[in-house]
C-alpha positions as CSV (number, residue, x, y, z in Angstrom):
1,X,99.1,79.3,103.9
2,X,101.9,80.0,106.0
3,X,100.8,80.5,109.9
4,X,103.6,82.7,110.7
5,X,102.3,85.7,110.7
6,X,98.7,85.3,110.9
7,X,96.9,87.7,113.1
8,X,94.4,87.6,116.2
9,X,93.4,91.2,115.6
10,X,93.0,92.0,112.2
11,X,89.6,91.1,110.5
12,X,89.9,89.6,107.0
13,X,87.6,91.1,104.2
14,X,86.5,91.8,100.5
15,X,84.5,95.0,99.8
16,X,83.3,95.5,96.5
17,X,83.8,99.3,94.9
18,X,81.0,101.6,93.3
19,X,82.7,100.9,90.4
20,X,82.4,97.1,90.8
21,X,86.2,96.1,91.8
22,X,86.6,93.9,94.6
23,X,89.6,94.4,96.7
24,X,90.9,91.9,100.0
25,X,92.1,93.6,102.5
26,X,92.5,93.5,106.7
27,X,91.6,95.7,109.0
28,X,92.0,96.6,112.8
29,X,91.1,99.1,115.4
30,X,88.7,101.9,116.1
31,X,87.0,102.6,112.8
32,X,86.0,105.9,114.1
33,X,89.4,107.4,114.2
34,X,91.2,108.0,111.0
35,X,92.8,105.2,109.2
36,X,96.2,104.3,108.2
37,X,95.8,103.0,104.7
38,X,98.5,100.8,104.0
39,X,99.3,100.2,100.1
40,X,101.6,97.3,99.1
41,X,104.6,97.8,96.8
42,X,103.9,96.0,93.0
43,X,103.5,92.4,93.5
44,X,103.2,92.7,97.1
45,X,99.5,91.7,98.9
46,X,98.2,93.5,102.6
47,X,99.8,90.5,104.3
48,X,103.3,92.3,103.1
49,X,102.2,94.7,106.3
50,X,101.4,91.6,108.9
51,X,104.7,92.4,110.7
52,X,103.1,96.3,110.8
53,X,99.5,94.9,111.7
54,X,100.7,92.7,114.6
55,X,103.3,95.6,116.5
56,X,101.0,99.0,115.5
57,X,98.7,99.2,118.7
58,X,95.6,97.6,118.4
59,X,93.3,100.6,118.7
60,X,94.9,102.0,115.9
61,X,92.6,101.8,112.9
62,X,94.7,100.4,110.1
63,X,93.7,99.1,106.8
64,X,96.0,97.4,104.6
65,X,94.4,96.6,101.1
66,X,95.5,94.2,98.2
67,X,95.0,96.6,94.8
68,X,93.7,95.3,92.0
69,X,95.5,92.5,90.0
70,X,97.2,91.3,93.6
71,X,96.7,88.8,96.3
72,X,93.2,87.7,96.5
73,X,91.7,91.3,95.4
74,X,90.0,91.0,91.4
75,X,92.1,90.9,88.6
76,X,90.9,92.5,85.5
77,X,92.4,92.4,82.0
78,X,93.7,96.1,82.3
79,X,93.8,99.3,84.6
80,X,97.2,98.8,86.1
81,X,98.6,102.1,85.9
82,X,99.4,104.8,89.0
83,X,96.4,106.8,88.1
84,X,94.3,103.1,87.8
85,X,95.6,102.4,91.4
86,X,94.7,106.2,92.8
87,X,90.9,105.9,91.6
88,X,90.9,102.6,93.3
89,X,92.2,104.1,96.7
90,X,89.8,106.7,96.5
91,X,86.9,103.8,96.1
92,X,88.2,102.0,98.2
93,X,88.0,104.7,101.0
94,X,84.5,105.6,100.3
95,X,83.6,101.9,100.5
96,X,84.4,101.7,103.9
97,X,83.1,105.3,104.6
98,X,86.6,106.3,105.4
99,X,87.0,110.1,105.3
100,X,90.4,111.2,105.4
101,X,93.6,108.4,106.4
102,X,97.0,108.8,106.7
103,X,98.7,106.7,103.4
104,X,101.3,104.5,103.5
105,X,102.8,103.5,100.5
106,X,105.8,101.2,99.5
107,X,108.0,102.0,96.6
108,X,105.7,101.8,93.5
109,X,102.8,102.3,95.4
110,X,104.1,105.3,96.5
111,X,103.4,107.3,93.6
112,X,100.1,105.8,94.4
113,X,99.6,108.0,97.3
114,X,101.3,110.9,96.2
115,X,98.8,110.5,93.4
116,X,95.4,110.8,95.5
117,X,97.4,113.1,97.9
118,X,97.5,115.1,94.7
119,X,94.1,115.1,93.2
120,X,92.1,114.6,96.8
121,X,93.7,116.4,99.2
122,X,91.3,116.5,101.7
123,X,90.8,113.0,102.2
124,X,94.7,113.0,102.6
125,X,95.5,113.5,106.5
126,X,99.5,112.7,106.0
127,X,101.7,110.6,103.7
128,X,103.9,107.8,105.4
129,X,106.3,106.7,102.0
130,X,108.5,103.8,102.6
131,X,111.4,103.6,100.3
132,X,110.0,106.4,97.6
133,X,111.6,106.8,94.4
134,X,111.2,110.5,93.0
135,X,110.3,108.7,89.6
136,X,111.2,105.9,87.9
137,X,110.6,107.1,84.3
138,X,113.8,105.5,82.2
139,X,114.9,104.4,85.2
140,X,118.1,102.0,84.3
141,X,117.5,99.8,86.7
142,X,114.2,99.1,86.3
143,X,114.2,99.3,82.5
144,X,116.9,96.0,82.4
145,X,114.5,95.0,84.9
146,X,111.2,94.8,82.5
147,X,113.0,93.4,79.5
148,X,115.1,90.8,81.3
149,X,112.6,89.4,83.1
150,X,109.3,90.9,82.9
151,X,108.9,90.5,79.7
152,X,109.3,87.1,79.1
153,X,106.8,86.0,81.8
154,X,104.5,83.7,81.2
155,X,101.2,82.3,83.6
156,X,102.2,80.3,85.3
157,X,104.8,82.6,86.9
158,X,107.5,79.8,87.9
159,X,108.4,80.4,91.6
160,X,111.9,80.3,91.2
161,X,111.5,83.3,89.5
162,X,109.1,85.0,92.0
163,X,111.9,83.9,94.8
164,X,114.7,85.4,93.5
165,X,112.6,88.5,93.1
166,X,111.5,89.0,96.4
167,X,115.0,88.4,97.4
168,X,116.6,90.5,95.5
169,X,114.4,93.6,96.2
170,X,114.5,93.0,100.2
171,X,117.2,91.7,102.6
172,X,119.2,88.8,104.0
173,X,117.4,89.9,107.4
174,X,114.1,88.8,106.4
175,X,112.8,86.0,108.9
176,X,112.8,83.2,106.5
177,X,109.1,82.8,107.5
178,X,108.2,86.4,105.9
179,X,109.7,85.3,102.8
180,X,108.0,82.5,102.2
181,X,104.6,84.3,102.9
182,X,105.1,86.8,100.6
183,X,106.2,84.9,98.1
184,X,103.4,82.4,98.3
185,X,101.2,86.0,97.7
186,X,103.1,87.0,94.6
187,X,102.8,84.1,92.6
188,X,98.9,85.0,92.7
189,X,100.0,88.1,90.4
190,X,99.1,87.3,86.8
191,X,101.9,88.1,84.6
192,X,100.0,90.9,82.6
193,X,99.8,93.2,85.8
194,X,103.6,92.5,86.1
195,X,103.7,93.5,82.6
196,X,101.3,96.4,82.7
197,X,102.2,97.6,86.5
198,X,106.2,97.9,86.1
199,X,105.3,99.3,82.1
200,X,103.5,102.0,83.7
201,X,105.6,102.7,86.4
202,X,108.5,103.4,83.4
203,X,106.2,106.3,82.0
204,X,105.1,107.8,85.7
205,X,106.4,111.3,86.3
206,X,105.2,113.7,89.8
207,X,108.2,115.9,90.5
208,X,106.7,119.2,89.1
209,X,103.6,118.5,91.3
210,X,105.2,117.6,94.4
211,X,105.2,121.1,95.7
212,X,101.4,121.1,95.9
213,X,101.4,118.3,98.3
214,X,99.9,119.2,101.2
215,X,99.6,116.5,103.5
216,X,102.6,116.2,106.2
217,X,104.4,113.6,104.9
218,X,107.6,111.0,106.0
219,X,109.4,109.2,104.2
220,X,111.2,106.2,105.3
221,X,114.5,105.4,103.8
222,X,116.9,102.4,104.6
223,X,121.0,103.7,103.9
224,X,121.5,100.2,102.2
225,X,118.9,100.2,99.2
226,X,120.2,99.6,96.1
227,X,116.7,100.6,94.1
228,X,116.2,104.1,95.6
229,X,119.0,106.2,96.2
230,X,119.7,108.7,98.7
231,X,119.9,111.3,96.2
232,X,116.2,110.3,95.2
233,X,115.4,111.2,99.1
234,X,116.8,114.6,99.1
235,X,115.0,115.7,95.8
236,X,111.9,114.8,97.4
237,X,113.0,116.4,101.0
238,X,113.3,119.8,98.5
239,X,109.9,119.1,96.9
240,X,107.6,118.2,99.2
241,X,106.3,121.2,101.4
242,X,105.9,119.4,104.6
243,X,108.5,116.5,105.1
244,X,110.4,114.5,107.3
245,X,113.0,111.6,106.2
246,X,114.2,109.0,108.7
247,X,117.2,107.1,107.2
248,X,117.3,103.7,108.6
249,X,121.2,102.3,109.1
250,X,121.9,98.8,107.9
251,X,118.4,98.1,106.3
252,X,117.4,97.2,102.6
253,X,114.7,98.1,99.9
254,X,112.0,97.2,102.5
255,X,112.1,99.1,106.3
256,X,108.5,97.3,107.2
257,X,110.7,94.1,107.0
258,X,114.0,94.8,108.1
259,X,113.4,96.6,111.4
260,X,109.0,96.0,111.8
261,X,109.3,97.3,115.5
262,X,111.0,100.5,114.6
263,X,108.8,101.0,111.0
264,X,105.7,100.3,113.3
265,X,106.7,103.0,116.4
266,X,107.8,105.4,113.6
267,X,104.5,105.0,111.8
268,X,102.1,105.1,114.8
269,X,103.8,108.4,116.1
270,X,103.1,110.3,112.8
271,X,99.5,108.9,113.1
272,X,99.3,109.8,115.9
273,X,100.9,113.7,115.5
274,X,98.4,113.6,112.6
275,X,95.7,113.5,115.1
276,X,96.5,115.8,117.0
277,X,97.3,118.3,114.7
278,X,94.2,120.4,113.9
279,X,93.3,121.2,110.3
């Protein structure tokens, strides 16, 4: 395990679901205020966030969880779609006897808390999306993606492959240290959730429900990512009731990476407005 970025605050944990997932995640802060629930992008595990973890103030109670199928949470044969991951979220909250969070979600996972901001609106206190696509149902990109790659994967995944992956979908201003972390995390990804996750993701479709989104939501946006487009930011700008998008100049496909202490400060505000903001 790399050291880099192993934290002094956050406790490491499993917690096992009603419906008898276990999931690994890290938490920190006062577990009587409501939680930040961070969600990793496909692939990604909770120690994705460690860079958020270690610059979010420490009273802050934040949660970043590893969903099914990645990092050190269970792995079952199937259940890897958007809707899998919601019910998940939703378990995993009640697990831990958290009421309502604030969500954060990267990319993929994104849709992930859209989707429980969508069916559970009040456990849904505000929606932090990092790099949200609108959809990526016959997404190009992605679709070249699955058949080029994905869909020749085979256990084990070679980490050459995994490497050039996290590459390509982040930034040459990812600490070096970061990268090798995270990649050491995705190569614990079985390639049937690669398979089964990005599949999914192809047939995933929100836009008409956006408008009933009710939580205050911002979305976080770097000017230089070449998976979600500007133009993917403004759609959901006119969709979602309550929203605010910060564009960040000069940064890549993952914000939380490229600029931690400005992703952090941008995060704990909202929380923070969230709080004070009475229902």
């Amino acid at each position: 395990m790399c050291p880099f970025y192993d934290s002094a605050v956050a406790t490491i944990s499993k917690v096992k679901l009603q419906s008898g997932l276990t999931l690994s995640y890290a938490q920190q802060g006062d577990a009587r205020d409501v939680a930040l629930v961070l969600l990793p992008g496909p692939t990604d595990s909770w120690r994705s966030y460690q860079p958020v973890l270690d610059r979010l103030p420490p009273s802050m109670h934040t949660v970043a969880v590893s969903l099914r199928g990645h990092g050190d949470s269970d792995k079952p044969k199937i259940g890897y779609r958007v809707e899998d991951y919601a019910v998940d979220v939703v378990g995993f909250l009640d697990a831990l006897g958290i009421e309502r969070a604030v969500l954060g979600g990267h990319s993929g996972s994104s849709l992930v808390a859209r989707r429980v901001a969508l069916e559970h609106p009040d456990r849904v206190a505000g929606l932090v999306l990092e790099a949200s696509p609108t959809t990526l149902r016959g997404d190009a990109g992605l679709q070249e993606f699955v058949q080029s790659v994905v869909s020749g994967l085979e256990d084990p995944i070679s980490a050459d492959v995994v490497r050039s992956f996290v590459i390509d979908t982040s930034s040459d201003d990812v600490l070096p240290e970061l990268l090798d972390q995270v990649i050491e995390e995705v190569l614990k990804v079985p390639a049937r959730v690669w398979k089964q996750t990005f599949a999914a993701l192809l047939d995933y479709d929100d836009i008409a429900r956006l408008p009933r989104v009710a939580a205050p939501t911002l979305l976080v946006w770097g000017d230089v990512d070449a998976l979600v487009s500007r133009a993917m930011q403004d759609q959901l700008v006119r969709h979602i009731p309550t929203v605010r998008l910060l564009v960040y100049r000069g940064v890549g496909h993952t914000p939380r990476w490229d600029d931690p202490s400005r992703f952090s400060s941008d995060v704990a505000d909202f929380v923070t407005e969230q709080l004070r903001t009475p229902d």
